[in-house]
N, C-alpha and C positions, 0 to 999 in steps of 0.2 A: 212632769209635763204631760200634760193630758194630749194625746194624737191624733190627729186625723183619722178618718176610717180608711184604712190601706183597700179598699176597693170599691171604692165611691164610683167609679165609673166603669166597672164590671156588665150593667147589662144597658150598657146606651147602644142602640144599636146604629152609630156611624162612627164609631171607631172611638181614639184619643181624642177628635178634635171633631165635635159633629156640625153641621150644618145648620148655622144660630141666625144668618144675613140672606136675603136674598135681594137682589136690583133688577126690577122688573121695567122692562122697555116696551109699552103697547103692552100685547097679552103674551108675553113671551120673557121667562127668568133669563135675563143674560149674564150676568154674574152672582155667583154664590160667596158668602163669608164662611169661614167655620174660626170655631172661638171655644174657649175655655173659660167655665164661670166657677166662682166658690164663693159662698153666701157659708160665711163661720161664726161663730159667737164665741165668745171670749176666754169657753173651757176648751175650745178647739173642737166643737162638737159641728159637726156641718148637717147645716139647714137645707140648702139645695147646691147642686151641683153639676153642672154639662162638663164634659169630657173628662180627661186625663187631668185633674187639680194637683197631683203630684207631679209635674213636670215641671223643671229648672224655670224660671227666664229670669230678664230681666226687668227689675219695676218700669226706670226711668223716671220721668217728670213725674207719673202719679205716684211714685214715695215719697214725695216732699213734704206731705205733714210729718210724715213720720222722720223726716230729718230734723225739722224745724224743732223738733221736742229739747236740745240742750240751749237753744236760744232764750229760753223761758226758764229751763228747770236748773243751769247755771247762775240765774241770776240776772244775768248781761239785758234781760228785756225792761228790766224795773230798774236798771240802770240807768241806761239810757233813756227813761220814761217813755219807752214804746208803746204806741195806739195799737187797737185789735187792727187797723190800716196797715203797717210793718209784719205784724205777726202773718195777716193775708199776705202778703208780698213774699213771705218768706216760703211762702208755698206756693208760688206763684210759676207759671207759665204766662207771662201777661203778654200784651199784644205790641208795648211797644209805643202806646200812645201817649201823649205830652204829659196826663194825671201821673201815669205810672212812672217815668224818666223821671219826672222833679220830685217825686217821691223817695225814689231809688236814691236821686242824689241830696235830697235834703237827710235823707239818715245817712249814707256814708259822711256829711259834715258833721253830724251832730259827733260823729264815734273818728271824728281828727282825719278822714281818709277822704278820696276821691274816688271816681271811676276809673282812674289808673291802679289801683292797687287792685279791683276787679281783674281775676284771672280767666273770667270769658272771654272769646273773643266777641267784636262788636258785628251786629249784623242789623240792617233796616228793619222795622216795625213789621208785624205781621198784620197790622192794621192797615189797611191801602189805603186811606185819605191821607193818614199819618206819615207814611210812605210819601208819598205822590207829593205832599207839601213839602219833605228835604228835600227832596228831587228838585223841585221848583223855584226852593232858596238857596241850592246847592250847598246844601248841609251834611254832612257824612254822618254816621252814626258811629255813638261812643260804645264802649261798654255797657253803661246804662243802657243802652237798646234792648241789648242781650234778654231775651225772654227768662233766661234764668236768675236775673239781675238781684232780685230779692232775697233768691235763695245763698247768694254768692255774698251779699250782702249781711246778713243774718250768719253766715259764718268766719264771717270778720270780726262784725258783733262782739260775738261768744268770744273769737281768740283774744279781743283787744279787753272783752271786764277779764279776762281770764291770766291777761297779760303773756302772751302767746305770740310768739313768731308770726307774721301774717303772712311775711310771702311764704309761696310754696303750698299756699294751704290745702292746693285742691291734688297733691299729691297723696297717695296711698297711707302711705310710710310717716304723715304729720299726724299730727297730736288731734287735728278739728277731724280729720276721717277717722282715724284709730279710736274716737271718741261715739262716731256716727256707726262704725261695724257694730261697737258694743251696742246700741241703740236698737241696732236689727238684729240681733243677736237673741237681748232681751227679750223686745215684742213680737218678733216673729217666732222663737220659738229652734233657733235652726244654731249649730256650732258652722260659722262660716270661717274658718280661717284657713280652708282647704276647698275652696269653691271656687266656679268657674266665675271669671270680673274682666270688666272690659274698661274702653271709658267712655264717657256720655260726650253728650252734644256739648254741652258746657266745660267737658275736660275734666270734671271727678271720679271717682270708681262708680261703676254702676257692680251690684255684686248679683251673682243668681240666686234665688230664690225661689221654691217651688210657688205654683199660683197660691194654693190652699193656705199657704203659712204668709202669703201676704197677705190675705185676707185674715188671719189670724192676727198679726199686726195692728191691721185698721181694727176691727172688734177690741180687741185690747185699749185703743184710743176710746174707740166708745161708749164701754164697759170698761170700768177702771177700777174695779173691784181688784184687792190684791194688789195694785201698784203702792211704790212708795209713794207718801201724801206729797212730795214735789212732780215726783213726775206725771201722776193724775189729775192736779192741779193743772199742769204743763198740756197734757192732753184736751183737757176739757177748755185751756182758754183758748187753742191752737181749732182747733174745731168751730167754736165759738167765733171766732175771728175768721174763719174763711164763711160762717153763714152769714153772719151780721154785714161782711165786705166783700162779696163775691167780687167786683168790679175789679177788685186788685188779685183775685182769684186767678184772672184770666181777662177780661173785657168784655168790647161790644161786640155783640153777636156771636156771643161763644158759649158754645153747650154748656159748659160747667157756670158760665155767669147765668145763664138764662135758669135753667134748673135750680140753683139755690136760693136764688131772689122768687120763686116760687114755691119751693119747700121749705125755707126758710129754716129752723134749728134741725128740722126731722132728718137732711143730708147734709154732709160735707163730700162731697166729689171732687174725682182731683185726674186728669187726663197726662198719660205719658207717650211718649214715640212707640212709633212700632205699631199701634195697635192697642194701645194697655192703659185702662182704667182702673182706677178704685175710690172704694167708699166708704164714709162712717157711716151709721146711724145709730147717733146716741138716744133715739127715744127706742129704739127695739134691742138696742146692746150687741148690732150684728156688722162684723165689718164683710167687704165684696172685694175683689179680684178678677179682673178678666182679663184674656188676651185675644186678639185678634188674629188668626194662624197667619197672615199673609200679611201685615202693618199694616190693615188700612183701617184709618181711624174714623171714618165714617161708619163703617161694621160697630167699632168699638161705642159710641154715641148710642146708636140703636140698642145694641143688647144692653149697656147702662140705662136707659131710660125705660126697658121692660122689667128687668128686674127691681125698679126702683118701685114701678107701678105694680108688678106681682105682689109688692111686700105693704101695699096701702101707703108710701111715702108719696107718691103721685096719685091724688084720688083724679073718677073720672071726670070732674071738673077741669080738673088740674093739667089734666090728658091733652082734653080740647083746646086749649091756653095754648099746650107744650104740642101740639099737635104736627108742625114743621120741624119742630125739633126731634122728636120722637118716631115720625114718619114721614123723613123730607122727600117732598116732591123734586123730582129732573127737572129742567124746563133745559131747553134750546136757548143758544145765543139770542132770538126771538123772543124769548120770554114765557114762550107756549111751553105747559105744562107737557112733556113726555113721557113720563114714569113717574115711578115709587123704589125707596129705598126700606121692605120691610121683613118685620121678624118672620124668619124659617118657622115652618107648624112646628117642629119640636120647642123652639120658643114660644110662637105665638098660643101652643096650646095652653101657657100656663099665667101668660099676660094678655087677654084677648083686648082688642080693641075692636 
């Protein structure tokens, strides 16, 4: 197993975690980001790198490609004649709005189940028109709400071609997680059976993970050299499927949908809590890792869309397009522009805009 450089982040001079965000109000920084990046390629060789990439966390929502990979490499996706639509989904954080619900619930029919057998709990859209219209027909939300809903789905999937216990699945100790450690096992690189693990928003294990070796993970998807021919196969449609269908990636007006529907094969981005992004890019062979020190996923948005642009996957066309994405304006209830939300020089020196 080829290793990381054990001192990548020896001579940064702000420490573990340096100063990647800044929120500037008028002419004045009022709040700083610090963040952790790891830009690896597939022998584990690191391309670039801001602060401490050997520190623990945890993924979150952005390891869900890398979950979705036994939904495909099982079998279970050619099964059930899933679309790159489901495969997106299965990686999904989505927003909750009506495409992605009847989505979610036309494949739990297809595979004998409902959105009761879903072990998320149900929470309103994070959509707010989507929102705002249950509210107004007084409709509660299901399961299927659950922004995790695909990924929740997709591992029902796998247990039912597998012929697999369903309930209980998002426990530790089942056969669909004990099946998903080995997954991160494999492509990140890491012996985790003695790691710090919590559980997520949706109630599965989340495990830790230094940043560098999840980024070593994503590279692995991207670069699939050396993988066995199902699970590179597995890789490549799972990527493919969140470029081709960002929309179920995530939705409207959401960094990860907006960025892919403009970089189109070159990224697959994938956004988690806390703070924490990551990335493929299967035309360079390099996967990304970031965290954000403090969760706030605004920070994480901005340093994903420089590093994306540092590596020519954002050209400066592309920039300008992505321009509120990449460096969103404040405004006031008003509507009057007030600030900027942008890269720290130690970033912006090496993505200028």
């Amino acid at each position: 197993m080829n290793q990381l450089h054990p001192h990548i982040h020896a001579d940064l001079p702000q420490g573990d975690s340096p100063i990647l965000v800044e929120v500037w109000r008028g002419n004045l920084v009022e709040s700083r980001h610090r963040a952790i990046a790891a830009v690896v390629d597939a022998d584990g060789h690191v391309v670039k790198a801001w602060g401490d990439i050997e520190k623990p966390i945890y993924g979150r929502s952005s390891i869900k490609p890398l979950l979705a990979i036994p939904l495909v490499e099982s079998g279970a996706a050619d099964a059930f004649g899933l679309t790159e639509r489901e495969i997106a989904l299965a990686c999904a954080s989505h927003n909750g709005e009506p495409g992605h619900v009847d989505a979610v619930n036309d494949w739990l029919g297809r595979i004998g189940l409902d959105a009761e057998n879903l072990e998320c709990g149900p929470h309103y859209p994070y959509h707010e028109p989507s929102l705002h219209a249950m509210v107004r027909g007084g409709v509660a939300p299901t399961r299927a709400h659950n922004n995790c809903s695909g990924k929740h789905t997709g591992f029902l999937a796998t247990a039912v071609h597998l012929k697999e216990e369903t309930k209980g699945y998002i426990r530790y100790e089942h056969s669909v997680q004990q099946r998903l450690l080995g997954i991160l096992e494999q492509m990140c690189g890491q012996n985790l059976g003695d790691v710090p693990r919590g559980i997520d928003g949706c109630g599965i294990p989340t495990i830790a993970i230094p940043v560098g070796y999840h980024a070593l993970g994503m590279a692995r998807m991207a670069d699939t050299k050396g993988l066995p021919a199902a699970r590179a196969d597995a890789c490549t449609r799972i990527l493919a499927a969140m470029s081709h269908e960002p929309w179920y990636v995530a939705g409207t007006g959401r960094f990860c949908t907006d960025v892919m529907r403009v970089t189109g094969t070159k990224a697959a981005i994938k956004t988690g809590a806390e703070g924490v992004y990551m990335g493929a890019l299967p035309e360079l062979g390099l996967g990304i890792c970031l965290k954000v020190e403090d969760g706030n996923g605004r920070g994480a948005e901005v340093v994903m869309g420089h590093v994306l642009h540092h590596f020519g996957i954002i050209d400066d066309a592309q920039a300008e397009q992505l321009q509120q994405s990449l460096q969103p304006t404040l405004k006031n209830w008003a509507g009057t522009a007030v600030g900027s939300i942008k890269p720290a020089p130690l970033l912006n020196e090496t993505a200028p805009f």
